[in-house]
Structures are given as structure tokens and as C-alpha cells.
MARLO-862120 format. One record per residue (C-alpha): residue in one letter; x, y, z. Coordinates in nm, 2 decimals. Layout:
N
+-------+--------+--------+--------+
: mardo :   east :  north :     up :
+-------+--------+--------+--------+
:     A :      X :      Y :      Z :
...
+-------+--------+--------+--------+
***
This chain:
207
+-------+--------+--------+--------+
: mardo :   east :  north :     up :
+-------+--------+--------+--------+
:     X :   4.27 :   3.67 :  -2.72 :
:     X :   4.05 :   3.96 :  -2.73 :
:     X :   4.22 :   4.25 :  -2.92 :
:     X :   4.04 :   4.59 :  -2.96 :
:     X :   4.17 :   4.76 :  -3.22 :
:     X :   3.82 :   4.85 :  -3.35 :
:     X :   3.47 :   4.83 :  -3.20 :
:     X :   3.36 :   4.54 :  -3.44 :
:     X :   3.65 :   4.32 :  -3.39 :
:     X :   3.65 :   4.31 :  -3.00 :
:     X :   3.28 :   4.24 :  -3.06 :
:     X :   3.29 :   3.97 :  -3.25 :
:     X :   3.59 :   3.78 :  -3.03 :
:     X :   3.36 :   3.82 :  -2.73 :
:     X :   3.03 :   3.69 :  -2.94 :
:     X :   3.28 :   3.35 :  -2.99 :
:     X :   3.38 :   3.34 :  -2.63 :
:     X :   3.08 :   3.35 :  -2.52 :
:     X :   2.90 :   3.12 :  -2.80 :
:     X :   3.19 :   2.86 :  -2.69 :
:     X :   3.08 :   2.91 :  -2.30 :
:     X :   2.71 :   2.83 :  -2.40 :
:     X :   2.82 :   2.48 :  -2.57 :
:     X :   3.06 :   2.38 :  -2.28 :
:     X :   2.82 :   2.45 :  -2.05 :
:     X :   2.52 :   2.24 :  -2.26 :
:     X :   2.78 :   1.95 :  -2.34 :
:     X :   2.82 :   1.96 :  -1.93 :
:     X :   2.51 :   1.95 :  -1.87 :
:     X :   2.41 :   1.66 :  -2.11 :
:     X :   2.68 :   1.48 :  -1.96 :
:     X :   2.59 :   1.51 :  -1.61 :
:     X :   2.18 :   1.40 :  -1.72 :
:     X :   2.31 :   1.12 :  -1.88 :
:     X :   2.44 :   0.84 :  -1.62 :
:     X :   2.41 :   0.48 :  -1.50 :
:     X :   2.25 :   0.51 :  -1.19 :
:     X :   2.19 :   0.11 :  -1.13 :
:     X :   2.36 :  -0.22 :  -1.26 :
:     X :   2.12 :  -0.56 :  -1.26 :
:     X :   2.31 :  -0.90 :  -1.28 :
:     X :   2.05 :  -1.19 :  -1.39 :
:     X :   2.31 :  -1.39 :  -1.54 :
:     X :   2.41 :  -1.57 :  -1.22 :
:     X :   2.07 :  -1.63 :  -1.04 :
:     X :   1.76 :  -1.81 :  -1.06 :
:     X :   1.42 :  -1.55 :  -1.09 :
:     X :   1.16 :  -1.62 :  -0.85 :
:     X :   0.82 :  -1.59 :  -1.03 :
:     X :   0.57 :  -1.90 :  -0.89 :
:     X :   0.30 :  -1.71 :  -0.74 :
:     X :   0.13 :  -1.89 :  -0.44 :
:     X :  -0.22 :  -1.81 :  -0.46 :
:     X :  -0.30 :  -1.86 :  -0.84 :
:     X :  -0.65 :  -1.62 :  -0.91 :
:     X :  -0.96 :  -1.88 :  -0.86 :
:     X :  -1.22 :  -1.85 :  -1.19 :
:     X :  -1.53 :  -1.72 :  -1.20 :
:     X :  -1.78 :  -1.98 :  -1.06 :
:     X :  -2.11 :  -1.78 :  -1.10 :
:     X :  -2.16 :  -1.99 :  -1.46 :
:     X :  -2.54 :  -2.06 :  -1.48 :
:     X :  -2.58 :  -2.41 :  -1.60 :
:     X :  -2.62 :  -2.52 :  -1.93 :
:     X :  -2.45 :  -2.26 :  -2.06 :
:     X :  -2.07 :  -2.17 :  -2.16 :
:     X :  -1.86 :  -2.03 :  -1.87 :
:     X :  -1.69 :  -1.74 :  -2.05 :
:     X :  -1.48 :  -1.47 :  -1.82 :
:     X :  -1.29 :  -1.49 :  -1.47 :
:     X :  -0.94 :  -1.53 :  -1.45 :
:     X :  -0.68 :  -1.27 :  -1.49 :
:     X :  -0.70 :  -0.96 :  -1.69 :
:     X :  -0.44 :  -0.76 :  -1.84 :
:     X :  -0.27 :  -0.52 :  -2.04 :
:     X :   0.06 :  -0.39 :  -2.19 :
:     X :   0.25 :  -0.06 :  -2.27 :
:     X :   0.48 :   0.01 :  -2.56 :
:     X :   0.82 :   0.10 :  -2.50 :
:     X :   0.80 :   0.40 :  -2.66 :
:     X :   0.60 :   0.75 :  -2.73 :
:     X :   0.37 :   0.69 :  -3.05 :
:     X :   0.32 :   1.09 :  -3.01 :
:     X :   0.55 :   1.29 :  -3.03 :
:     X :   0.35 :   1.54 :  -2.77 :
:     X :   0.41 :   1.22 :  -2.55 :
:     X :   0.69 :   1.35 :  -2.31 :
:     X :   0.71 :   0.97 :  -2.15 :
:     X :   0.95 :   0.74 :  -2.35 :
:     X :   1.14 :   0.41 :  -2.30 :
:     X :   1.40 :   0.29 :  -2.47 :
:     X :   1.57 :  -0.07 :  -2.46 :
:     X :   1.91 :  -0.13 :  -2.60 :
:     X :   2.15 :  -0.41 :  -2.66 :
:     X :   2.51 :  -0.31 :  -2.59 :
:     X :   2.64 :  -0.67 :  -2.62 :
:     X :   2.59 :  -1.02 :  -2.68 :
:     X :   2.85 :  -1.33 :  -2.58 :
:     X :   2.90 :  -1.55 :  -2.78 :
:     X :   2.79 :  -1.34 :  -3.08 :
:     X :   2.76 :  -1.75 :  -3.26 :
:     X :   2.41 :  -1.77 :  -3.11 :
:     X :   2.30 :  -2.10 :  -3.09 :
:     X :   1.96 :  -2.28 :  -2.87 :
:     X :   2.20 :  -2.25 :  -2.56 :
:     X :   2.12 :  -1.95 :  -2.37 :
:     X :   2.39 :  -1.65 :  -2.43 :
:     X :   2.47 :  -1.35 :  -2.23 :
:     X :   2.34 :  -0.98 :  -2.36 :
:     X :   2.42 :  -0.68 :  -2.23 :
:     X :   2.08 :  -0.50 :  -2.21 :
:     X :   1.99 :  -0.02 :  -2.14 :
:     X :   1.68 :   0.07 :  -2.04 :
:     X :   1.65 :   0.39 :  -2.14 :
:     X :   1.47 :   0.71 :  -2.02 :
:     X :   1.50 :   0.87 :  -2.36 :
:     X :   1.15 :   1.11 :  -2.26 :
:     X :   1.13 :   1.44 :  -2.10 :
:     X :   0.97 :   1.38 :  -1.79 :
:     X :   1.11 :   1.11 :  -1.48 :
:     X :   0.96 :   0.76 :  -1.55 :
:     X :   0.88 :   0.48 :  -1.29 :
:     X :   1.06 :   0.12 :  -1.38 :
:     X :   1.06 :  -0.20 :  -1.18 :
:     X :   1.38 :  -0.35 :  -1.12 :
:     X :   1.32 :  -0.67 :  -0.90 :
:     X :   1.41 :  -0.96 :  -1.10 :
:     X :   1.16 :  -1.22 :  -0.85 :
:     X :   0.80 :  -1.20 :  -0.89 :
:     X :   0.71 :  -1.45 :  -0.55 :
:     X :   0.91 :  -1.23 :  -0.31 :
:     X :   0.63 :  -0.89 :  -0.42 :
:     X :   0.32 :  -1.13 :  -0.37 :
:     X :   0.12 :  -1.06 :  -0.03 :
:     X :   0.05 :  -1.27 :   0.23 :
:     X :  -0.34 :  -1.30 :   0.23 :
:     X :  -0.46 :  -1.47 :  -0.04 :
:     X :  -0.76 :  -1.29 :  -0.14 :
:     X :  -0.53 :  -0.93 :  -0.08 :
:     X :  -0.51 :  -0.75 :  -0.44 :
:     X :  -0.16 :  -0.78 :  -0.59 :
:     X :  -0.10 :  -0.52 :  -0.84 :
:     X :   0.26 :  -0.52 :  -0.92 :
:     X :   0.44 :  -0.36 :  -1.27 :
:     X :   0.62 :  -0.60 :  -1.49 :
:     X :   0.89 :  -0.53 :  -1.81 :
:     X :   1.01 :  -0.76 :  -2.06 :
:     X :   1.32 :  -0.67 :  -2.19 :
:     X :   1.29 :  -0.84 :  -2.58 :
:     X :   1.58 :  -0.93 :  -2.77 :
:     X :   1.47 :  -1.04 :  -3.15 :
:     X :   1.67 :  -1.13 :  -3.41 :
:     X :   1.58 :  -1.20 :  -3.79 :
:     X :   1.60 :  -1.07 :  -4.16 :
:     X :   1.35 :  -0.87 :  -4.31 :
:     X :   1.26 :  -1.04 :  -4.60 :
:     X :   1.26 :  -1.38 :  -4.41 :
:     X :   1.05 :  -1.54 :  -4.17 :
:     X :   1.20 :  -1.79 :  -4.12 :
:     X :   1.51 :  -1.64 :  -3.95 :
:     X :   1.33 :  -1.51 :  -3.67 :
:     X :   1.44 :  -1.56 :  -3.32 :
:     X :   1.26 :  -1.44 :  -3.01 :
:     X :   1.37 :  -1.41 :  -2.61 :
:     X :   1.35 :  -1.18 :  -2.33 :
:     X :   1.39 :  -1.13 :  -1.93 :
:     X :   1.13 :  -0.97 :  -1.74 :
:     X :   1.17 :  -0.78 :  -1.45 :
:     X :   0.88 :  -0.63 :  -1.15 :
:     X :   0.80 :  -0.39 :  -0.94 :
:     X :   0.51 :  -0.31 :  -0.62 :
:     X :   0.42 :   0.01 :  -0.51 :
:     X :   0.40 :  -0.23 :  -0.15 :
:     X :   0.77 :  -0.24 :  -0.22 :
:     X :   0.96 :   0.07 :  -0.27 :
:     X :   1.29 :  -0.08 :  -0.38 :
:     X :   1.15 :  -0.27 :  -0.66 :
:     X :   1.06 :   0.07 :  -0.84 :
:     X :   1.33 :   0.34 :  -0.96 :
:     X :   1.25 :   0.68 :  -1.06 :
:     X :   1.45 :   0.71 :  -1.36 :
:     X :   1.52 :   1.07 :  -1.46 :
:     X :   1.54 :   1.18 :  -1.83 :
:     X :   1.83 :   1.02 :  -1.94 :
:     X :   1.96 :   0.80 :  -1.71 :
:     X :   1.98 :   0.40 :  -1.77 :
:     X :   1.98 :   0.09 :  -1.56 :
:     X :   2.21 :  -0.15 :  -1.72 :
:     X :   2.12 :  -0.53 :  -1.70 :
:     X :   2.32 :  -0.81 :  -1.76 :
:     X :   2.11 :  -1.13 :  -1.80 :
:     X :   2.15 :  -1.49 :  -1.99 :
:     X :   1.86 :  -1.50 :  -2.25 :
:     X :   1.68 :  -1.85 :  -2.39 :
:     X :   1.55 :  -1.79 :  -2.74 :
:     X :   1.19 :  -1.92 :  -2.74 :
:     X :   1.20 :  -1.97 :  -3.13 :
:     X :   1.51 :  -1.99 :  -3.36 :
:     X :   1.60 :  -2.03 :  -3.69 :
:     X :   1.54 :  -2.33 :  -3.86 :
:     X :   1.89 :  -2.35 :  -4.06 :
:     X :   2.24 :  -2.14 :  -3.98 :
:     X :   2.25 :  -1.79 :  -4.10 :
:     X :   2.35 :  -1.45 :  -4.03 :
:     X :   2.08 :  -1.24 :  -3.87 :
:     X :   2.06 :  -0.92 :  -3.71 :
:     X :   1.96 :  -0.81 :  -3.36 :
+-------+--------+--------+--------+
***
């Protein structure tokens, strides 16, 4: 209630309304950026990855001498910004695992991945590799892939460490199997990981 008995004490009531307007209106607007705008469930099908036409090497070897090249070339992005001046950023996180009594069976995890940047950022979201692959064999594939990592260990111990993931993939040729993710919104995956590597005796580790 705004009284105005003086000049300074009216002032100062409508400097705190207006204060408290400013943080609804930023809460609101933080709450209205931040949304689940697509659920993945890989927990209950079988991925599609075999690709058809395997790339042929290199046969331009001259003989008597080591064939070194061909193949397939590649690369790999962090899921982060390294600068800070970087406005892209991923983040990946791990709302939940079942059972949390992990053992060489696979488990289910509850997986965010994150636009935590400042600027909209493309993600694939196709969980079957085979189905992006075109139908000529020598036609160029280029196609978007992300693993979504869950480790586990201790610090100071090697030998607790765990390591397994699910992968997900994307084709300009295919509009569907890229989403635009705006600053921060989240896809939300569910998906039944197979550790790769595990500890070699029972132990409480973290994820």
C-alpha cells in the first residue's frame, strides 16, 4: 500500500513495486525459455545403424609400398563452450537411473540435453542411422551424430571406472531428424544403456 504522507516515503513504496514487477516479469520469462519441447523413448526399440554401402578404401597404393589413407574421416565436438565468448553450449544431464544397483545388465537412465548457450543450436534426434543413408551408393552421406555418455567412477581410482552411452543422428536430407533447440529448452531421452567397461569388484561410485 502506497501511502503519501511525504514525498520520500511514497517514493520509495513505488521504487519496491516496481523493483518486484521487474523480477516477476524476469522469473516469467525464464520460465517460459526454459521447456521440454521433445520426449525420445529408446528404451523399448531396437536402433537401426548398419549402413548399406560401407565406404570402399583407397586403391591408388603404388606397389611395393604401404597403403596408408582411404577410409572414413572424421571428427568430434565437445559438449560444451571452452570460451566463454563461445555463445554455443550443450549440456547433457542425468535425471535418473533404474535400478540405481548397477550391474553388467543394461539399466534405464533418464538422460537432458541441454541448450545451456545463448544462441539456438541444431541437435539430431533420430535414434536409426540406416533409415538417413541415401539410396545411390557413391551419393555423399553427411549426417550429424551425438553420443549421450554416462560414466561412472571415483577419482582417485581407476579401477572403478564404468563407461556407456546412446547415440542419436541427424541429415540435413531429413528435416525431422534435426531440432532447433532454442536457449534453454531440453529434449528429454529415455534410453537403456550397456556399460562397455565396469568395475572390476562391487563399490559405490558416482555418475
Amino acid at each position: 500500500m502506497c501511502r503519501q504522507s511525504s514525498s520520500g516515503e511514497y517514493n520509495a513504496d513505488v521504487n519496491i513495486g516496481l523493483r518486484t514487477l521487474v523480477l516477476l516479469f524476469l522469473g516469467i520469462s525464464a520460465f517460459l525459455s526454459a521447456q521440454e519441447v521433445r520426449f525420445i523413448d529408446l528404451s523399448n526399440i531396437q536402433q537401426r545403424t548398419t549402413l548399406r554401402f560401407p565406404p570402399v578404401p583407397q586403391t591408388d597404393c603404388k606397389p611395393g609400398e604401404s597403403c596408408v589413407g582411404g577410409g572414413v574421416g572424421g571428427g568430434s565436438v565437445g559438449d560444451g563452450a571452452p570460451d566463454p565468448r563461445d555463445p554455443h553450449a550443450l549440456g547433457i544431464a542425468i535425471d535418473r537411473v533404474t535400478p540405481t544397483g548397477i550391474t553388467r545388465d543394461p539399466f534405464e537412465a533418464d538422460l537432458r540435453i541441454l541448450n545451456t548457450g545463448l544462441v539456438p543450436i541444431d541437435v539430431p534426434v533420430s535414434p536409426h542411422l540406416t533409415d538417413l543413408q541415401p539410396s545411390a551408393e557413391l551419393q555423399p552421406f553427411p549426417y550429424l551424430s551425438l553420443a549421450l555418455v554416462v560414466r561412472f567412477g571415483l577419482p582417485d581410482d581407476m579401477q572403478a571406472a564404468g563407461l556407456g552411452w546412446v547415440e542419436l543422428y541427424g541429415s540435413a536430407e531429413h528435416e525431422e531428424t534435426i531440432l532447433r533447440l532454442q536457449p534453454g529448452q531440453w529434449v528429454r531421452v529415455k534410453a537403456m544403456v550397456k556399460l562397455h567397461s565396469w568395475p572390476s569388484k562391487p563399490m559405490d561410485v558416482q555418475l
